[in-house]
N, CA, C and O atoms as a GROMACS GRO file, in nm:
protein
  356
    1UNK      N    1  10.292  12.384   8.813
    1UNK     CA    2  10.258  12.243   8.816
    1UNK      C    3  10.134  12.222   8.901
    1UNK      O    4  10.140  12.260   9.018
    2UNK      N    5  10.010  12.161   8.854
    2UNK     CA    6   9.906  12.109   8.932
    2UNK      C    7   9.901  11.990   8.940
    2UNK      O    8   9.931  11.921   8.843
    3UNK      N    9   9.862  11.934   9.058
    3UNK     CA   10   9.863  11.804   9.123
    3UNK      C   11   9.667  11.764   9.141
    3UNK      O   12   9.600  11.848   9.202
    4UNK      N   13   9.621  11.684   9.104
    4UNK     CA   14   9.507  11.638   9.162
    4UNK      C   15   9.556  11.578   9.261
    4UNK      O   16   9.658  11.509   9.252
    5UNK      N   17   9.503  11.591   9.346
    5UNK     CA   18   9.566  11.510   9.487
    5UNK      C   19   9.424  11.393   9.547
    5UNK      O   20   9.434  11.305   9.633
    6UNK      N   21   9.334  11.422   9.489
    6UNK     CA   22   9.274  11.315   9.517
    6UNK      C   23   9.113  11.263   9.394
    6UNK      O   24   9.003  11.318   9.385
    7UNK      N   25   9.168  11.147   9.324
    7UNK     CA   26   9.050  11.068   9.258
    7UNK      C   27   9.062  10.923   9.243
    7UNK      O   28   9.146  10.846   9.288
    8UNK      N   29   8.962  10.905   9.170
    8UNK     CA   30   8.886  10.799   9.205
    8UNK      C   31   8.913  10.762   9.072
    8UNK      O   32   8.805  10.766   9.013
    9UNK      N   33   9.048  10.711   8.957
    9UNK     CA   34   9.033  10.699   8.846
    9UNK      C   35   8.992  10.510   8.817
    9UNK      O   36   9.010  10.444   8.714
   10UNK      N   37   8.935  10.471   8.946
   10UNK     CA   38   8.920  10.322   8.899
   10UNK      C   39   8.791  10.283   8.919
   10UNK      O   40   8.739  10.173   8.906
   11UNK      N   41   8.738  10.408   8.957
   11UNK     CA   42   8.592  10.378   8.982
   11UNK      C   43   8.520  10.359   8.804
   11UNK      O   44   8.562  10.409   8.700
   12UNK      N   45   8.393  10.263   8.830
   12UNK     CA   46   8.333  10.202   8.735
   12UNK      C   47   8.285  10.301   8.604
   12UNK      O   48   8.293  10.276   8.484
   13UNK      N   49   8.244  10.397   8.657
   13UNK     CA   50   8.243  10.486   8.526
   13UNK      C   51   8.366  10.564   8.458
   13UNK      O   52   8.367  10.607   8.343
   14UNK      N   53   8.473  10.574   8.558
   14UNK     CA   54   8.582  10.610   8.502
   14UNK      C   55   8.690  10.553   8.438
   14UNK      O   56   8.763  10.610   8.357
   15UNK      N   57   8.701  10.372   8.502
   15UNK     CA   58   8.812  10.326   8.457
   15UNK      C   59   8.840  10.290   8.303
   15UNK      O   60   8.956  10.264   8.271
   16UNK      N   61   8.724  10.288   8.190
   16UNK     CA   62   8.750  10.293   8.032
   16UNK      C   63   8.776  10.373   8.003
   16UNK      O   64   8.791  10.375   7.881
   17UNK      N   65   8.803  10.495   8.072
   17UNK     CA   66   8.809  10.615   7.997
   17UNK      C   67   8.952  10.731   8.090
   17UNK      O   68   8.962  10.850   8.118
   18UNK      N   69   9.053  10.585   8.111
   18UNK     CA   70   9.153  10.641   8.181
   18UNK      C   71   9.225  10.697   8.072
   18UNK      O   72   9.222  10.818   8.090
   19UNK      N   73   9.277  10.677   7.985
   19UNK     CA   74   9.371  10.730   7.885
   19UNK      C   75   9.290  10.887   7.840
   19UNK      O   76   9.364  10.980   7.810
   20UNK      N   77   9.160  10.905   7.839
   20UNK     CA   78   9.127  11.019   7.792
   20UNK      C   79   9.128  11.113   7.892
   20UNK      O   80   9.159  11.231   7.871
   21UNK      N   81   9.081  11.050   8.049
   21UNK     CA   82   9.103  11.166   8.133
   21UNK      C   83   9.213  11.242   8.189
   21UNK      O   84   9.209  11.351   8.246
   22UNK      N   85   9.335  11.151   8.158
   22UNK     CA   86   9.476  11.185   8.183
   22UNK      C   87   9.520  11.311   8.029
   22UNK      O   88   9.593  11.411   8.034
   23UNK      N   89   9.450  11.260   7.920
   23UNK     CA   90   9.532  11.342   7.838
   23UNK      C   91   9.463  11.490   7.867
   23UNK      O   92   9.530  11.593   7.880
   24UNK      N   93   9.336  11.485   7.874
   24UNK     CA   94   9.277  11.615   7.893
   24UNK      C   95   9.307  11.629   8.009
   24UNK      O   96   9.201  11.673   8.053
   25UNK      N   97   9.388  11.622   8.110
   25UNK     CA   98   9.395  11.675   8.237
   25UNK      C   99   9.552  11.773   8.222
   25UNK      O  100   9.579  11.892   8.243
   26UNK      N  101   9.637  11.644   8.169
   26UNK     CA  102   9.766  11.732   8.076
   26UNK      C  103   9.718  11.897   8.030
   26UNK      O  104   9.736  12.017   8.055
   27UNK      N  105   9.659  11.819   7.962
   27UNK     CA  106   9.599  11.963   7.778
   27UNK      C  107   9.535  12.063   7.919
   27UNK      O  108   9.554  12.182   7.894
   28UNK      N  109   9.488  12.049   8.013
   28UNK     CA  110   9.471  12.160   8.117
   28UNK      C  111   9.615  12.209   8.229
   28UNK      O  112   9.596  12.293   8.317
   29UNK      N  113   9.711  12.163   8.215
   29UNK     CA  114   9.789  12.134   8.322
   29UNK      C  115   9.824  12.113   8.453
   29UNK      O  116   9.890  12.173   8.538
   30UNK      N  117   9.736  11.969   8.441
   30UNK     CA  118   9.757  11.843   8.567
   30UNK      C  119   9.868  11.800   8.562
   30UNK      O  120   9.852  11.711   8.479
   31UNK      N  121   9.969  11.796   8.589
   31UNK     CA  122  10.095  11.726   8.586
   31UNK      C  123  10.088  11.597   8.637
   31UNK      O  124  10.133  11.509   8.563
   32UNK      N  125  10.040  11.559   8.757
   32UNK     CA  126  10.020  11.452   8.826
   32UNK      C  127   9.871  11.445   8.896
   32UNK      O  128   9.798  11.541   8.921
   33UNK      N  129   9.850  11.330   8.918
   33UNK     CA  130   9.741  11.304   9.029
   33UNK      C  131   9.769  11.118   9.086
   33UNK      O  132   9.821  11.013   9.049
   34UNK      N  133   9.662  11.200   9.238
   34UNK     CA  134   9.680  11.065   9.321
   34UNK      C  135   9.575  11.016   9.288
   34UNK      O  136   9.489  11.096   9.252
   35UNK      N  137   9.542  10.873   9.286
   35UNK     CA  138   9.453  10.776   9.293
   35UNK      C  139   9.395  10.700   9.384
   35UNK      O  140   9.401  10.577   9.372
   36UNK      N  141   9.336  10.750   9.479
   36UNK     CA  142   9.274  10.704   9.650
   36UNK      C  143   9.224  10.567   9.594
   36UNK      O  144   9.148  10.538   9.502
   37UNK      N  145   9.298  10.488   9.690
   37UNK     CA  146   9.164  10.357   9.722
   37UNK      C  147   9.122  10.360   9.857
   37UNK      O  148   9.197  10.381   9.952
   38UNK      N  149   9.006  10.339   9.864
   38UNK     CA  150   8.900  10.335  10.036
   38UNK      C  151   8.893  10.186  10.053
   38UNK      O  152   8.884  10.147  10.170
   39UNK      N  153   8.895  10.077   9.940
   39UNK     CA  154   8.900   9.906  10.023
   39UNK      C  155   9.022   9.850   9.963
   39UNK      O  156   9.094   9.916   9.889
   40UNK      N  157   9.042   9.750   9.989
   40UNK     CA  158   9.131   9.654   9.948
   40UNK      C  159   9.133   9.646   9.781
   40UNK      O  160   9.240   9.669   9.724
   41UNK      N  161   9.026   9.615   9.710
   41UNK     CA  162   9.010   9.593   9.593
   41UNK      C  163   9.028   9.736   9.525
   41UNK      O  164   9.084   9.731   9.415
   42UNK      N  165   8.998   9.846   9.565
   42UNK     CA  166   9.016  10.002   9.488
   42UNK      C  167   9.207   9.998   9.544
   42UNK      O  168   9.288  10.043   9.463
   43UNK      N  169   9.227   9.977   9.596
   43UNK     CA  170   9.340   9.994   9.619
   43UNK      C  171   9.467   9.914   9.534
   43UNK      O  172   9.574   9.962   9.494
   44UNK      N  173   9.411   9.767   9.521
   44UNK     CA  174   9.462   9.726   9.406
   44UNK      C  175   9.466   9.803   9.271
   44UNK      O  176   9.570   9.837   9.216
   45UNK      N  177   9.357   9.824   9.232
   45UNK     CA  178   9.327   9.887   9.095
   45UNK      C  179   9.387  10.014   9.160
   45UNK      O  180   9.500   9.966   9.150
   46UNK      N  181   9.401  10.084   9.194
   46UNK     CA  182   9.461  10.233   9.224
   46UNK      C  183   9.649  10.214   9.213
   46UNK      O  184   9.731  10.290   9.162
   47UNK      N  185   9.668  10.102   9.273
   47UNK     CA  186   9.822  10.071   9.238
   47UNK      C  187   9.843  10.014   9.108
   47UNK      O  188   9.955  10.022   9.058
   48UNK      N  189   9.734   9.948   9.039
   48UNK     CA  190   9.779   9.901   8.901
   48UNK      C  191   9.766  10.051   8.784
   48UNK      O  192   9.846  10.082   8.695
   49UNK      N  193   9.686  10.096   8.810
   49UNK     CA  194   9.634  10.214   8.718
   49UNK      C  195   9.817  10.324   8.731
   49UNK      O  196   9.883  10.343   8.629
   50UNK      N  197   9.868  10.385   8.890
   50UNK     CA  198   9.951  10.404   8.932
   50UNK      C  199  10.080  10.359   8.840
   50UNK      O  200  10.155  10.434   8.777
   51UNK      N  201  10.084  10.203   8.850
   51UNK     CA  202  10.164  10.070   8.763
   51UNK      C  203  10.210  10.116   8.630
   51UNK      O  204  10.322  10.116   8.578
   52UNK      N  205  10.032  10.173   8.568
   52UNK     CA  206  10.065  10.160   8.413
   52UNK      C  207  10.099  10.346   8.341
   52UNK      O  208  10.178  10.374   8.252
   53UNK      N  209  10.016  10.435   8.412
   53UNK     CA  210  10.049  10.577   8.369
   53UNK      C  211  10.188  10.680   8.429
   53UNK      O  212  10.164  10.713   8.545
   54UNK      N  213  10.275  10.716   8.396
   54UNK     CA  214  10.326  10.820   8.421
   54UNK      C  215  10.241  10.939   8.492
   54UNK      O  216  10.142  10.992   8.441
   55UNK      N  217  10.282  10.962   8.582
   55UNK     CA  218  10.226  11.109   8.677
   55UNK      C  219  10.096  11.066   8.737
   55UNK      O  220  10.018  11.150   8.781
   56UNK      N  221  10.068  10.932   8.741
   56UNK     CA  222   9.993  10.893   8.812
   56UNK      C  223  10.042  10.768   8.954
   56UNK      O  224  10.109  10.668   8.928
   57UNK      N  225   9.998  10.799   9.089
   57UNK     CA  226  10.033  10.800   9.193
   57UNK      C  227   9.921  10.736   9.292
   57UNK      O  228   9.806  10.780   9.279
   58UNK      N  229   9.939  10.661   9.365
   58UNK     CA  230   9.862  10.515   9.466
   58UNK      C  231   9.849  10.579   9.583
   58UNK      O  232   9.958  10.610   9.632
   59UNK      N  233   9.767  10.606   9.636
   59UNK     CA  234   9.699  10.571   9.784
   59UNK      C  235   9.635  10.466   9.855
   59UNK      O  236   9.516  10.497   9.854
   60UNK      N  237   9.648  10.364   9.914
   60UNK     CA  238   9.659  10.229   9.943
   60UNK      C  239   9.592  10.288  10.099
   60UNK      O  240   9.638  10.379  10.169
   61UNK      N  241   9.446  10.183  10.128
   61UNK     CA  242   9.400  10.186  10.258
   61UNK      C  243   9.271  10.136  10.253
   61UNK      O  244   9.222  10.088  10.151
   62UNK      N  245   9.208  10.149  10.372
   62UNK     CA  246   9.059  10.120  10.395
   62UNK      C  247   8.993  10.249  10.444
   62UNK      O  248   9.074  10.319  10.504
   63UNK      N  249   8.891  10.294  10.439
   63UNK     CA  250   8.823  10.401  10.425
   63UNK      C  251   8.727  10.402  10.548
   63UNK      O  252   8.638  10.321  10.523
   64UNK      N  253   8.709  10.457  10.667
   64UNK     CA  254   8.615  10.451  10.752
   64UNK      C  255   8.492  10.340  10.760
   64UNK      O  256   8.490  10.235  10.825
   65UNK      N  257   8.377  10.402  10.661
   65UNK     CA  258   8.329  10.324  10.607
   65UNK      C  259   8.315  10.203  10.573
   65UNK      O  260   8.210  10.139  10.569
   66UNK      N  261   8.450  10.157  10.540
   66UNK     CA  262   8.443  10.010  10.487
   66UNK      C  263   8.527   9.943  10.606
   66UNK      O  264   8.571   9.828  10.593
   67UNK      N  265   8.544  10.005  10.700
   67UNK     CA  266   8.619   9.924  10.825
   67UNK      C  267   8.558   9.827  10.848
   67UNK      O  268   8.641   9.793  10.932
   68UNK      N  269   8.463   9.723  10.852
   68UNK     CA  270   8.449   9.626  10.868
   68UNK      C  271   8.506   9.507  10.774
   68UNK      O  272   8.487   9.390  10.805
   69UNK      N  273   8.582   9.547  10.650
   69UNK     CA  274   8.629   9.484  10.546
   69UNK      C  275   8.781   9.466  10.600
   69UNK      O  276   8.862   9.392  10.543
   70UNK      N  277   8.818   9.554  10.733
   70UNK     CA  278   8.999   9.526  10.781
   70UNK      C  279   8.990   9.444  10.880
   70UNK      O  280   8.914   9.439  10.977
   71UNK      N  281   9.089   9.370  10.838
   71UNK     CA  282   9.130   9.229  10.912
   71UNK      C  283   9.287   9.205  10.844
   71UNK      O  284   9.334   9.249  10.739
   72UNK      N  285   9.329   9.144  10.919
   72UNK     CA  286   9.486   9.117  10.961
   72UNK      C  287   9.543   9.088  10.819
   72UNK      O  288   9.633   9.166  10.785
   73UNK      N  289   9.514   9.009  10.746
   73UNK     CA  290   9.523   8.970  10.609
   73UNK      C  291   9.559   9.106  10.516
   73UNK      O  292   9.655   9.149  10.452
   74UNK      N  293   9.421   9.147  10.551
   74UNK     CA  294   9.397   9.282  10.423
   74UNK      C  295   9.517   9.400  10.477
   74UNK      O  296   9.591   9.459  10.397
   75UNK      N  297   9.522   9.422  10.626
   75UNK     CA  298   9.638   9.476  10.662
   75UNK      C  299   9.822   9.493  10.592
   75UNK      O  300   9.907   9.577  10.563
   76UNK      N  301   9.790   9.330  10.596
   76UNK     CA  302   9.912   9.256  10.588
   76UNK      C  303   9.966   9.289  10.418
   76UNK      O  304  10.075   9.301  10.360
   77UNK      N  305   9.849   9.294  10.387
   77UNK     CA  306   9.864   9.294  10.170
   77UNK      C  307   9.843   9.448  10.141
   77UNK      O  308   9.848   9.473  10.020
   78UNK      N  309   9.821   9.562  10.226
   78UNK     CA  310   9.792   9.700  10.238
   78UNK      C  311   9.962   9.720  10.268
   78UNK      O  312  10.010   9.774  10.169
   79UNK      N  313  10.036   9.702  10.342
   79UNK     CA  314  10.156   9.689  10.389
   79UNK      C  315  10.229   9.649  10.310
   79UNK      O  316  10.342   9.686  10.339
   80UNK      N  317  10.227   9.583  10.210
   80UNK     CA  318  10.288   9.525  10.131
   80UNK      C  319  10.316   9.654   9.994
   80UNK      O  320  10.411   9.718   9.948
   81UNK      N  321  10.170   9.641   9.969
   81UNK     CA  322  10.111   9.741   9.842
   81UNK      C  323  10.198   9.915   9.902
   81UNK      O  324  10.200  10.015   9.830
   82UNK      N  325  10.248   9.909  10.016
   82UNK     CA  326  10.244  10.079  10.029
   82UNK      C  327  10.409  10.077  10.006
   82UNK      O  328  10.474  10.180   9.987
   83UNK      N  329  10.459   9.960  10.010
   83UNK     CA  330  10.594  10.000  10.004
   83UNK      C  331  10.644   9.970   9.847
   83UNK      O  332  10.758   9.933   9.817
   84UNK      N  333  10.558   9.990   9.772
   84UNK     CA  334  10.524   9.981   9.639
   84UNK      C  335  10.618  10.105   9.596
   84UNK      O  336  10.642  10.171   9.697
   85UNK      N  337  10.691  10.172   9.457
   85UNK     CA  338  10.738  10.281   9.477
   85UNK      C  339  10.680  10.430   9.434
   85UNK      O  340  10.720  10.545   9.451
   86UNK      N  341  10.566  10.372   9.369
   86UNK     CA  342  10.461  10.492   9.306
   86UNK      C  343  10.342  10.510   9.405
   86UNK      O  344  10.248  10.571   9.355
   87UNK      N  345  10.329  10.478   9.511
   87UNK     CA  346  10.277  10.434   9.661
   87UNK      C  347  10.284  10.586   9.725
   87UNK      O  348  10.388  10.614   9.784
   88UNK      N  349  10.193  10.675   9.719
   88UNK     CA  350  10.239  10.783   9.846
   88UNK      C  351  10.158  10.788   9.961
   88UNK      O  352  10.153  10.891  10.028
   89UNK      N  353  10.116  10.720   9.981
   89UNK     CA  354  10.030  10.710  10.140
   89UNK      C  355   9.932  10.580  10.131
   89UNK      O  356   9.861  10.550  10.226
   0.00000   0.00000   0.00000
């Protein structure tokens, strides 16, 4: 069993072309992969994408980088999103 343990399937060049990268990842044997979000908004889309595929899996957070985007709110809805059940970190 192989795991991608970390992409980016909601990023802008990838997200039309989620159904094809999952099947060819299968047809290689990916069994699963995680879906990192680094802001609030990738993290949404990382739990909806998570939402809609089988063997696909949410990482929910803010990313170094974008630390100026965390505030109590975004905390508060990050906290929410992780106790989600396809949610692994």
């Amino acid at each position: 069993m192989l795991i991608d343990t970390h992409a980016h399937l909601q990023d802008e060049e990838l997200i039309n072309d989620v159904d094809d990268i999952l099947q060819r990842a299968r047809e290689v044997g990916v069994d699963s992969i995680v879906c990192v979000g680094y802001d609030y908004e990738s993290s949404l889309q990382a739990l909806e994408i998570a939402g809609k595929y089988t063997g696909v899996y949410a990482v929910v957070g803010v990313h170094p980088h974008d630390a100026a985007t965390l505030n109590e709110e975004v905390m508060a809805e990050l906290y929410k999103m992780a106790k989600q059940p396809k949610v692994v970190a």
